[in-house]
N, CA, C and O atoms as a GROMACS GRO file, in nm:
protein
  340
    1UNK      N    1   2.359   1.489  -2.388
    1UNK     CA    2   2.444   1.522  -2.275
    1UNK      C    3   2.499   1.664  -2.286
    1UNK      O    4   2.540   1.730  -2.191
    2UNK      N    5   2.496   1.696  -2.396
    2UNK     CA    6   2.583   1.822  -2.428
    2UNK      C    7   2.465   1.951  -2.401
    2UNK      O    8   2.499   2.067  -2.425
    3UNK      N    9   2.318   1.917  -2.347
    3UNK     CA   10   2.246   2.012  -2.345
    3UNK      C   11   2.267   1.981  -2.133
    3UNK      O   12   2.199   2.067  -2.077
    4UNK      N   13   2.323   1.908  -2.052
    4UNK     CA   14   2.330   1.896  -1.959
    4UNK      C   15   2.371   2.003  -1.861
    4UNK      O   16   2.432   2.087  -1.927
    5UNK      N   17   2.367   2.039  -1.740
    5UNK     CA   18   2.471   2.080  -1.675
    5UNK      C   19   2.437   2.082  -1.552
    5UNK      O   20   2.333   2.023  -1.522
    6UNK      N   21   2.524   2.161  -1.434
    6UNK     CA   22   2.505   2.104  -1.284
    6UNK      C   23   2.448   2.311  -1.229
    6UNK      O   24   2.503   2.412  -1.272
    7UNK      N   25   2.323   2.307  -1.122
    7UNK     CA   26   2.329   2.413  -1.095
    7UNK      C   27   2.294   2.437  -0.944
    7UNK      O   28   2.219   2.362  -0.881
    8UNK      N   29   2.345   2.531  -0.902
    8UNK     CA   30   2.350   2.562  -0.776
    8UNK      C   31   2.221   2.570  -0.695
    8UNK      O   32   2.156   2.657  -0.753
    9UNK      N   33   2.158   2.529  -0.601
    9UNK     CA   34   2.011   2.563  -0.531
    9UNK      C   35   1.896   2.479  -0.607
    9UNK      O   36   1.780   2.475  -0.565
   10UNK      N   37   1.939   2.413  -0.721
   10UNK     CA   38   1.823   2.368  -0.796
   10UNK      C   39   1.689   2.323  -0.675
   10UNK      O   40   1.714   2.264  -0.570
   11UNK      N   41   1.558   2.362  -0.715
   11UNK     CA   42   1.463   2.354  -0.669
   11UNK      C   43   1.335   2.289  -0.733
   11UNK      O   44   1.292   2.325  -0.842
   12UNK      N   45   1.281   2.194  -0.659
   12UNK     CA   46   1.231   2.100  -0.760
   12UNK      C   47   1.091   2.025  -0.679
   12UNK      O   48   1.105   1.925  -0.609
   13UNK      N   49   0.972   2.086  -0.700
   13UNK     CA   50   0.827   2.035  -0.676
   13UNK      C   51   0.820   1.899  -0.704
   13UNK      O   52   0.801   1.875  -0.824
   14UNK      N   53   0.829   1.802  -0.631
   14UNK     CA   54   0.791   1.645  -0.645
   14UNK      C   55   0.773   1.578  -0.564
   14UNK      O   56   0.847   1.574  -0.465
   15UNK      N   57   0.628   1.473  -0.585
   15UNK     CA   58   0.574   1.399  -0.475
   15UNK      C   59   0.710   1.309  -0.428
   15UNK      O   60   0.778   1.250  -0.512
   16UNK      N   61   0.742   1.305  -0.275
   16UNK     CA   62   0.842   1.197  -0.233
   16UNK      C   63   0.758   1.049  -0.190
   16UNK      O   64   0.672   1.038  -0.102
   17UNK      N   65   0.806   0.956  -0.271
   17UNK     CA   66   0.790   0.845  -0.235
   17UNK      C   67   0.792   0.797  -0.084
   17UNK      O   68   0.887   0.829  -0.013
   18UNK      N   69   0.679   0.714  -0.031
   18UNK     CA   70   0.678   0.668   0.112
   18UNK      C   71   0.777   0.602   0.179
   18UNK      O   72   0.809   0.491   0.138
   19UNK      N   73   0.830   0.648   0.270
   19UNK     CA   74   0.969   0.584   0.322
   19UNK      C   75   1.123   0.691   0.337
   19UNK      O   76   1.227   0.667   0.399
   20UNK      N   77   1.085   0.808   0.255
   20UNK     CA   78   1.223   0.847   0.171
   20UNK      C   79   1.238   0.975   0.281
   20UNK      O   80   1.150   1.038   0.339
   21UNK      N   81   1.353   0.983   0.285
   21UNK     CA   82   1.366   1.129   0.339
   21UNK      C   83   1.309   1.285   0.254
   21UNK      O   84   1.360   1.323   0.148
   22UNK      N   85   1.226   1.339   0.306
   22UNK     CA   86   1.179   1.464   0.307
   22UNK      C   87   1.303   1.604   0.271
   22UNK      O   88   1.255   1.705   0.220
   23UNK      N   89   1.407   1.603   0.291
   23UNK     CA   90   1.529   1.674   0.260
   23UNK      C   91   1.651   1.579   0.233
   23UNK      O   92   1.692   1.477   0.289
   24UNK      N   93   1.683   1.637   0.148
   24UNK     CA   94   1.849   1.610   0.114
   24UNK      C   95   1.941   1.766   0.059
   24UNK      O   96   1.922   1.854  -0.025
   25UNK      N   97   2.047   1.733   0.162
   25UNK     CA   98   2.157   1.836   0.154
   25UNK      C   99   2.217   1.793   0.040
   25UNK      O  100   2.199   1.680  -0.005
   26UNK      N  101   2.307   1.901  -0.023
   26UNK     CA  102   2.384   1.891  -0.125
   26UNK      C  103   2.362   1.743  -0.237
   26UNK      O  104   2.451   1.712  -0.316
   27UNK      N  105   2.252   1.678  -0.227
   27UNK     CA  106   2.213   1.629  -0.302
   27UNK      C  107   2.218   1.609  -0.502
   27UNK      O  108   2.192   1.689  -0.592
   28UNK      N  109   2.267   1.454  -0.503
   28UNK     CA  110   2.354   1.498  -0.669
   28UNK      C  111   2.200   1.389  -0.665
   28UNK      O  112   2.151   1.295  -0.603
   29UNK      N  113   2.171   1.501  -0.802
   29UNK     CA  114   2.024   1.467  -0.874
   29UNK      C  115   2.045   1.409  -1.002
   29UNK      O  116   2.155   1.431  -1.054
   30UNK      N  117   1.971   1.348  -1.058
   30UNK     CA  118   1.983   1.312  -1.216
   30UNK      C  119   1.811   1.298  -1.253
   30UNK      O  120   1.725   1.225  -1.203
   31UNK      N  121   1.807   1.360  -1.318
   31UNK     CA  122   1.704   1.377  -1.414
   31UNK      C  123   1.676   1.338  -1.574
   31UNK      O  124   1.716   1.393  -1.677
   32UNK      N  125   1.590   1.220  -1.552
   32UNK     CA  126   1.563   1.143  -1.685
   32UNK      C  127   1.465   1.137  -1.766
   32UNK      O  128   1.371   1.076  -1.715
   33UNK      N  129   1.439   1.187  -1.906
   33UNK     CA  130   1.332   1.152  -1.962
   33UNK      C  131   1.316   1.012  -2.039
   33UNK      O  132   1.287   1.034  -2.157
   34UNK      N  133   1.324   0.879  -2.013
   34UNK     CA  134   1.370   0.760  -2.050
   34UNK      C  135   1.261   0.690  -2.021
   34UNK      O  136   1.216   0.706  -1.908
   35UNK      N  137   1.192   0.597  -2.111
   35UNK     CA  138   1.122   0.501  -2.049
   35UNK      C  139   1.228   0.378  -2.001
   35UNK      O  140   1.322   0.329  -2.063
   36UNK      N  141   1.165   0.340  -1.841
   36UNK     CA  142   1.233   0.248  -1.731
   36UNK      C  143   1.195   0.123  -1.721
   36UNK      O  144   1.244   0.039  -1.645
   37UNK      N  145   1.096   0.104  -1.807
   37UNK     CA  146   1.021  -0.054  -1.798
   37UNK      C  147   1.064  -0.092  -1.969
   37UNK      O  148   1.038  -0.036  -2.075
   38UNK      N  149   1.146  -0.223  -1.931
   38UNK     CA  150   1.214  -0.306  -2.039
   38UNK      C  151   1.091  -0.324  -2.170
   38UNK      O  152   1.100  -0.299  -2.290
   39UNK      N  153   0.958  -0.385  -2.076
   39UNK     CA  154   0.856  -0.446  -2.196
   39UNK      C  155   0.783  -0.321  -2.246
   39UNK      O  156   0.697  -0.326  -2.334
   40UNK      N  157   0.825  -0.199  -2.179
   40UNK     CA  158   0.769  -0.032  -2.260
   40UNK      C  159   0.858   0.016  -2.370
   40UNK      O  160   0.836   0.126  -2.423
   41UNK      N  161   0.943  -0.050  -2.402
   41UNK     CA  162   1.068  -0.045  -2.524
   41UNK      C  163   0.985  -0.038  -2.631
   41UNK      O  164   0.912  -0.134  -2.656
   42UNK      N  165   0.985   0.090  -2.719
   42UNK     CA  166   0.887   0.059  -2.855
   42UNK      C  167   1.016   0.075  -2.943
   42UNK      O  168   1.125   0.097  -2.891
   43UNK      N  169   0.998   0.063  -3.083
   43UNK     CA  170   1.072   0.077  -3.179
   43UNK      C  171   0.976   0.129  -3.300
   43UNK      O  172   0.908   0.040  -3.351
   44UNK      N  173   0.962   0.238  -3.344
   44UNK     CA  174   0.844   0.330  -3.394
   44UNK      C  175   0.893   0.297  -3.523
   44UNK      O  176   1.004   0.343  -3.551
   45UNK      N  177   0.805   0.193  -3.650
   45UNK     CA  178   0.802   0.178  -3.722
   45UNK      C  179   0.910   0.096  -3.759
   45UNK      O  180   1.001   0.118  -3.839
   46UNK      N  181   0.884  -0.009  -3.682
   46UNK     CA  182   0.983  -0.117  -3.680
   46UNK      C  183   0.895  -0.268  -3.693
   46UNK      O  184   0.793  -0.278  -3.625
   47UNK      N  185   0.931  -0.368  -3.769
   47UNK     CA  186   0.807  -0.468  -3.738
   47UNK      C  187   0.931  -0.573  -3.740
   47UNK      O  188   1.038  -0.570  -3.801
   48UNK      N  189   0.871  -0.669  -3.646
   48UNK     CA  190   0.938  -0.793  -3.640
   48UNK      C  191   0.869  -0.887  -3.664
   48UNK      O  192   0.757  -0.906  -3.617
   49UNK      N  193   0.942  -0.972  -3.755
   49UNK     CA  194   0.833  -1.128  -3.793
   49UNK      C  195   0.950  -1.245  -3.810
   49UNK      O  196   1.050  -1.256  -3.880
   50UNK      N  197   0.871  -1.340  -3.689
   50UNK     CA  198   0.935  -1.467  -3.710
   50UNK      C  199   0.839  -1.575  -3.669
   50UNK      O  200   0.723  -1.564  -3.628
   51UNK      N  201   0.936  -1.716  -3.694
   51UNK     CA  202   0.867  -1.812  -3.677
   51UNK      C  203   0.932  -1.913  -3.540
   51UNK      O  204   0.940  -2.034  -3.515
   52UNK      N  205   0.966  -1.798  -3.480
   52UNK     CA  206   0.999  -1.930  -3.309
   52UNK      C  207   1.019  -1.899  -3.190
   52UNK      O  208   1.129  -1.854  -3.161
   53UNK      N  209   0.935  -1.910  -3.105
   53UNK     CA  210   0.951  -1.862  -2.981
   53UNK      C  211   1.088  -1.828  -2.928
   53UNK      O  212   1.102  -1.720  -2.870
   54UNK      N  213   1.204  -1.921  -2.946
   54UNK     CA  214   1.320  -1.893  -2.941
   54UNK      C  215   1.354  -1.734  -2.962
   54UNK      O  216   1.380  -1.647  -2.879
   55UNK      N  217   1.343  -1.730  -3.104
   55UNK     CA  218   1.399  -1.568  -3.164
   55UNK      C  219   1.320  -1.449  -3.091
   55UNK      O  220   1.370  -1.338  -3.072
   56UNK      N  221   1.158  -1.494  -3.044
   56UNK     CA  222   1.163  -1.378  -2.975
   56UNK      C  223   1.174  -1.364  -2.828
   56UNK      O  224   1.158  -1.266  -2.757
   57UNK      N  225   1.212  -1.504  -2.795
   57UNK     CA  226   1.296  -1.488  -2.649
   57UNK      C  227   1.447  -1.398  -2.651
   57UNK      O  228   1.495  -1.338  -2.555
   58UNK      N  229   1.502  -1.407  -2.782
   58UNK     CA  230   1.594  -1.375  -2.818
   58UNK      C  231   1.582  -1.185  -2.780
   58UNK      O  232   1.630  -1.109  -2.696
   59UNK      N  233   1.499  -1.176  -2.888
   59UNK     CA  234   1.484  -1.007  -2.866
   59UNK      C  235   1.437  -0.940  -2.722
   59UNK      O  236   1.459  -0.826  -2.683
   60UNK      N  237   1.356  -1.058  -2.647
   60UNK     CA  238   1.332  -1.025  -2.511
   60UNK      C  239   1.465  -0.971  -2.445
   60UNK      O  240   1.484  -0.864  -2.388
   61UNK      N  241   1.543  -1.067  -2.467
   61UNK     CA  242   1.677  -1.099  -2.368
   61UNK      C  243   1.752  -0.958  -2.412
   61UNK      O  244   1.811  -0.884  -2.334
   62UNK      N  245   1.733  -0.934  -2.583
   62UNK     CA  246   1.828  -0.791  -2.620
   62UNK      C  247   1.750  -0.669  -2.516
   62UNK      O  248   1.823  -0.591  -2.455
   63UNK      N  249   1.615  -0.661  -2.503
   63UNK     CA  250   1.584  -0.562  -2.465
   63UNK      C  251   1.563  -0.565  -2.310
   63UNK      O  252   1.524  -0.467  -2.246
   64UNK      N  253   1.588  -0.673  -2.261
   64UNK     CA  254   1.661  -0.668  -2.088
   64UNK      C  255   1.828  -0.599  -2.078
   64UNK      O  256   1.868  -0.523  -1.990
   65UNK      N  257   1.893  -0.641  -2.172
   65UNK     CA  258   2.017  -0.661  -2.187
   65UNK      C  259   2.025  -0.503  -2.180
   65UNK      O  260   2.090  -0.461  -2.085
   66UNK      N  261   1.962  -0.394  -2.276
   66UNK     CA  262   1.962  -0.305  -2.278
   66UNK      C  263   1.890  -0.161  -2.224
   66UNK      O  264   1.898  -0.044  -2.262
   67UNK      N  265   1.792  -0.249  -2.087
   67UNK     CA  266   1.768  -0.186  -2.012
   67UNK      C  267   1.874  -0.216  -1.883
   67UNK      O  268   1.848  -0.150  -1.782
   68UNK      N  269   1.967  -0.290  -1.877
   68UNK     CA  270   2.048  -0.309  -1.790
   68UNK      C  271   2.114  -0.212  -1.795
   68UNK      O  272   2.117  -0.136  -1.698
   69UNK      N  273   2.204  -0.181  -1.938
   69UNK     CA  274   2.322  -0.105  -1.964
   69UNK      C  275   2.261   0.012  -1.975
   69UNK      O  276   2.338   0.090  -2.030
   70UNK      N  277   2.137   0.074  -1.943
   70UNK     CA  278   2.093   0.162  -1.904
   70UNK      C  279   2.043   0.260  -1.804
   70UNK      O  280   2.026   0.381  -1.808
   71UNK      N  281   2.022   0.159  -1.702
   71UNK     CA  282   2.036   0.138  -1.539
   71UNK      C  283   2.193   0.126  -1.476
   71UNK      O  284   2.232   0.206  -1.391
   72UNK      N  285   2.255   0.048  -1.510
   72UNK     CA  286   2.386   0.128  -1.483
   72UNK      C  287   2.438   0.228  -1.551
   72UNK      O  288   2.536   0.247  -1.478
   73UNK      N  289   2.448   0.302  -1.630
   73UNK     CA  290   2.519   0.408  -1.678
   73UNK      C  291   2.442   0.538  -1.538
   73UNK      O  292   2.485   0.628  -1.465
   74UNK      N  293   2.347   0.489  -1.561
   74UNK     CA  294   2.222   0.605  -1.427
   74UNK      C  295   2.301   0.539  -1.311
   74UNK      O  296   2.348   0.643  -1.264
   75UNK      N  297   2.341   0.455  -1.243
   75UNK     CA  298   2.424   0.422  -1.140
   75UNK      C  299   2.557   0.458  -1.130
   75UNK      O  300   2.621   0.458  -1.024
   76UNK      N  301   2.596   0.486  -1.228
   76UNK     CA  302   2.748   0.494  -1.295
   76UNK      C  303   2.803   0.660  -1.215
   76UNK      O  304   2.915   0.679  -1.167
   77UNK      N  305   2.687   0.764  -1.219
   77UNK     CA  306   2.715   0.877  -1.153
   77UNK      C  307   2.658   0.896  -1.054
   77UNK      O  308   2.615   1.009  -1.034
   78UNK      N  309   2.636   0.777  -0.941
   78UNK     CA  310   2.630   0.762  -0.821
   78UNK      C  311   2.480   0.900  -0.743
   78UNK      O  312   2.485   0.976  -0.646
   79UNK      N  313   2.362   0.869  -0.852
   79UNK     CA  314   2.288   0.971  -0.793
   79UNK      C  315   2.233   0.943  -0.634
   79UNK      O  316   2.222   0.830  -0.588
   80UNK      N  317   2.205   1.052  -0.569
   80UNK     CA  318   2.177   1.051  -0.460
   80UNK      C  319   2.011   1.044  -0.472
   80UNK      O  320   1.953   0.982  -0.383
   81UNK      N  321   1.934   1.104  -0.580
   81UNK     CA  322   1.812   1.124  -0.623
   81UNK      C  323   1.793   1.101  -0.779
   81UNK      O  324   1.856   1.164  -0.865
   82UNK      N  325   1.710   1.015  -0.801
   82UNK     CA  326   1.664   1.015  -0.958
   82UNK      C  327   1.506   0.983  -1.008
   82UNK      O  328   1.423   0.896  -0.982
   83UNK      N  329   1.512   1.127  -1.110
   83UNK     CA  330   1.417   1.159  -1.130
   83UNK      C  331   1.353   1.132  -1.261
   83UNK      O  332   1.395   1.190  -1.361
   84UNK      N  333   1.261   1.053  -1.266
   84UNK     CA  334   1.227   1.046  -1.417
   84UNK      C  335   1.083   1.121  -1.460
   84UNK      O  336   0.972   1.131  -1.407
   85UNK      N  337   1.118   1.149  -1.533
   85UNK     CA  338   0.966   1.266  -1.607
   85UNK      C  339   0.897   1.145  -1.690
   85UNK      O  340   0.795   1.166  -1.756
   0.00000   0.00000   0.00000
C-alpha cells in the first residue's frame, strides 16, 4: 500500500467489458495484481496431507473465507472501476 497513490488524468488502454459504459468521469479506479478465483489460491511450497474429506472441506471453506475478506476490503473503497492485471 505504501507503494500506492492517487493521480490526476490517469489514462489507461483496456478492453471494456460488454454492457459497461465506454467513459467514466472522475472515476475512482483500483488496480489489482491478485489472483480473484478462490480455487486459484496456491500456497508455493506448502503440502497438505490428511485423512478426511471433512478437513479438506475445512481448508476449502478457509480459502472462500479468505477470498471474501478480500473482495470486500476491494469494496471497502467503493471503486467505481476495478482493474485486475
Amino acid at each position: 500500500m505504501k507503494d500506492s497513490f492517487l493521480e490526476e488524468g490517469f489514462l489507461l488502454e483496456k478492453e471494456i467489458s460488454t454492457g459497461t459504459p465506454n467513459e467514466r468521469l472522475n472515476a475512482k479506479v483500483l488496480i489489482a495484481n491478485t489472483p480473484m478465483d478462490y480455487d486459484k489460491i496456491k500456497i508455493f511450497g506448502t503440502r497438505v496431507q490428511t485423512d478426511s474429506m471433512d478437513k479438506v472441506a475445512e481448508i476449502e471453506q478457509a480459502e472462500r473465507d479468505k477470498m471474501k475478506k478480500k473482495v470486500d476490503k476491494i469494496l471497502a473503497y467503493k471503486p467505481d472501476i476495478f482493474i485486475n492485471r
